[in-house]
C-alpha positions, 0 to 999 in steps of 0.5 A: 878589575882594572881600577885605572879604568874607573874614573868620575864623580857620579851622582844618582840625580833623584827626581821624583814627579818630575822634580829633582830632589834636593839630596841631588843638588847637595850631591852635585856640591860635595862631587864637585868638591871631590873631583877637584883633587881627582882631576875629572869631572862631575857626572849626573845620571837622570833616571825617569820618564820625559825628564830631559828638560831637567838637565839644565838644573842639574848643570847648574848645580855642578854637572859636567855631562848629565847621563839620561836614561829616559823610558817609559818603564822609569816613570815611576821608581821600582826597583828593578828598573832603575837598578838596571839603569843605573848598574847599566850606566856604572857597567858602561861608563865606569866611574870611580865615585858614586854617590847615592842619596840617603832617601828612601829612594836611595836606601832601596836603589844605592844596595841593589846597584852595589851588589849588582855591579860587585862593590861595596857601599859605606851607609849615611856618611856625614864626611867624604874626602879623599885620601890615603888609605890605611890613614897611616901607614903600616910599618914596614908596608908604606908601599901598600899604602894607597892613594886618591881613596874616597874615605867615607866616614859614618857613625857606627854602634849606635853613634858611640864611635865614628867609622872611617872606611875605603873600598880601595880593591873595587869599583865603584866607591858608592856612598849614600848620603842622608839629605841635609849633610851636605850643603848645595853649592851656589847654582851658576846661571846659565851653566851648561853640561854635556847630554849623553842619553842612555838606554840599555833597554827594559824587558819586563820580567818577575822582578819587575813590581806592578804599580796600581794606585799612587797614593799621594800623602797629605800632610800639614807638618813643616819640613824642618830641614827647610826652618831657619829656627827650629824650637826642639824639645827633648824626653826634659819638656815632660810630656805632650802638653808642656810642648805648648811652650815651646810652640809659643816660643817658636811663634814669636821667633818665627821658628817651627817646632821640632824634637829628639827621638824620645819625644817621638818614642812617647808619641809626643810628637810626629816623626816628621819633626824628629831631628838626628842620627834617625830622624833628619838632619838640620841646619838652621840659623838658630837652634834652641836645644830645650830639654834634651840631653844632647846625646851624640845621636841627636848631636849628629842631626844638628851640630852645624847649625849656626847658633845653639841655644840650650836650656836644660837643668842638668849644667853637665849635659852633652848638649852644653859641649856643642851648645854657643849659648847655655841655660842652666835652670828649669825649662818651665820658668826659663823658656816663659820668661824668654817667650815674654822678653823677646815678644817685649822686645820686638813690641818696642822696637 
């Protein structure tokens, strides 16, 4: 493999109904931000069916050229045909970087493709950057020391420990990224990108699965990740019916209700509002920790929200380490008293 053939930043642009995704966008920025010391450009590719007039958002958002495989064939995701168009447009274009979403989309696709194409793939990376790899030298064997590598930094062993890894001996370097880690750039109005439309050609075969019915689920559960306060209870709140208060907090600040996996584990609470390594990854400008201990797992989905409050009764948890501001005391008496003072508060102002 000539690894000097292999250049851009790539982007899988998700688009589901015709919309796309907000991973995509959140990809196009931290591509942008990785072309920069590469000196080369952003690429998106668009996969679907009558999805062209997409484009412009996606050159908005940071694309240089946008790659469109329309066919009738992509209208809706299997994994067969889209992972012939996405390995098909790596096999064609050769880019260097390929960064895939984290969704369920993704998770399914961003494998297939990197198996197909003969690399490998760093899952649910919180850091990418480019460096030199190994990160420092080896005595003796500076000269093997690599340069302009995507180093792809993950939480490994359950959390415990954090992982830093390259793909420096194959192409591309794909990585997926769980939505809401990194942050959408500010869209430039009018921006253009250069079209390039790409069809490698779809022959259904045993692989290709057979779509009956789509079934759309219905559900009234807010999406956290789009919360500018989230009120987050962990296994400390006690049970399902003590959530009351946090749901009366969250109403006086107009914040939403969210939880740690422990809660979810006890059926305390839907999965849709679990905050962490397994569940989603938030960012809101306000972030009350109420009960939870603060283990990294859940520290991982939450760490860059701008202001964390937390309350807990044990003074020694973790999740007064990341924490801005701290209570030390019960939950049942504080959060009652703090529902009370700020309703008081914006009464009289």
């Amino acid at each position: 493999m000539n690894l000097a053939e292999y250049k851009g930043v790539f982007v899988f642009a998700q688009q589901v109904d015709n919309e796309i995704s907000g991973i995509a966008l959140e990809l196009l920025g931290k591509a942008k931000e990785l072309a920069q010391p590469l000196d080369t450009q952003v690429t998106a590719v668009l996969i679907g069916s009558d999805v062209k007039n997409l484009t412009s958002t996606l050159a908005e958002y940071g694309a240089d050229r946008v790659i469109v495989v329309d066919d009738p064939e992509l209208k809706e995701y299997r994994t067969e045909p889209y992972a012939h168009a996405l390995a098909s447009v790596i096999n064609e274009y050769k880019p260097d970087i390929v960064l895939v979403g984290a969704t369920a989309i993704g998770r399914d696709l961003g494998p297939t493709v990197s198996a197909r194409v003969a690399t490998g793939l760093t899952a649910d990376c919180t850091v990418l950057e480019i460096g030199d790899f190994p990160l420092q030298p080896v005595p003796g064997k500076e000269d093997e020391q690599k340069h302009n590598q995507l180093l792809m930094t993950r939480p490994a062993f359950g959390g415990n420990t954090i992982a830093t890894i390259a793909c420096p001996n194959t192409r591309p370097q794909m990585a997926t990224v769980r939505p809401g880690v990194m942050q959408k750039i500010d869209p430039v109005k009018g921006a253009t990108a250069e079209i390039v439309e790409f069809n490698p050609g779809f022959t259904p075969n045993n692989k290709y699965v057979t779509i009956k019915e789509v079934v759309k689920a219905v559900s009234d559960v807010e999406d956290i990740m789009d919360a500018k306060i989230l009120v987050s209870g962990g296994r400390g709140v006690g049970s399902a019916e003590n959530f009351k208060l946090l749901e009366d907090l969250a109403a006086v600040v107009g914040g939403t209700v969210s939880c740690s996996r422990a809660v979810v584990d006890s059926g305390w609470k839907p999965k849709d509002l679990q905050v962490g390594q397994t569940g989603k990854t938030v960012r809101p400008n306000v972030y009350f920790a109420i009960g939870i201990s603060g283990a990294i797992q859940h520290v991982a989905g939450m760490e860059e929200s701008d202001v964390i409050i937390a309350i807990n009764k044990d003074e020694d948890a973790p999740i007064f380490d990341v924490a801005d501001y701290g209570i030390v005391g019960d939950l049942n008496k504080i959060v009652p008293q703090l529902t009370a003072a700020i309703k008081e508060a914006l009464a009289n102002k």
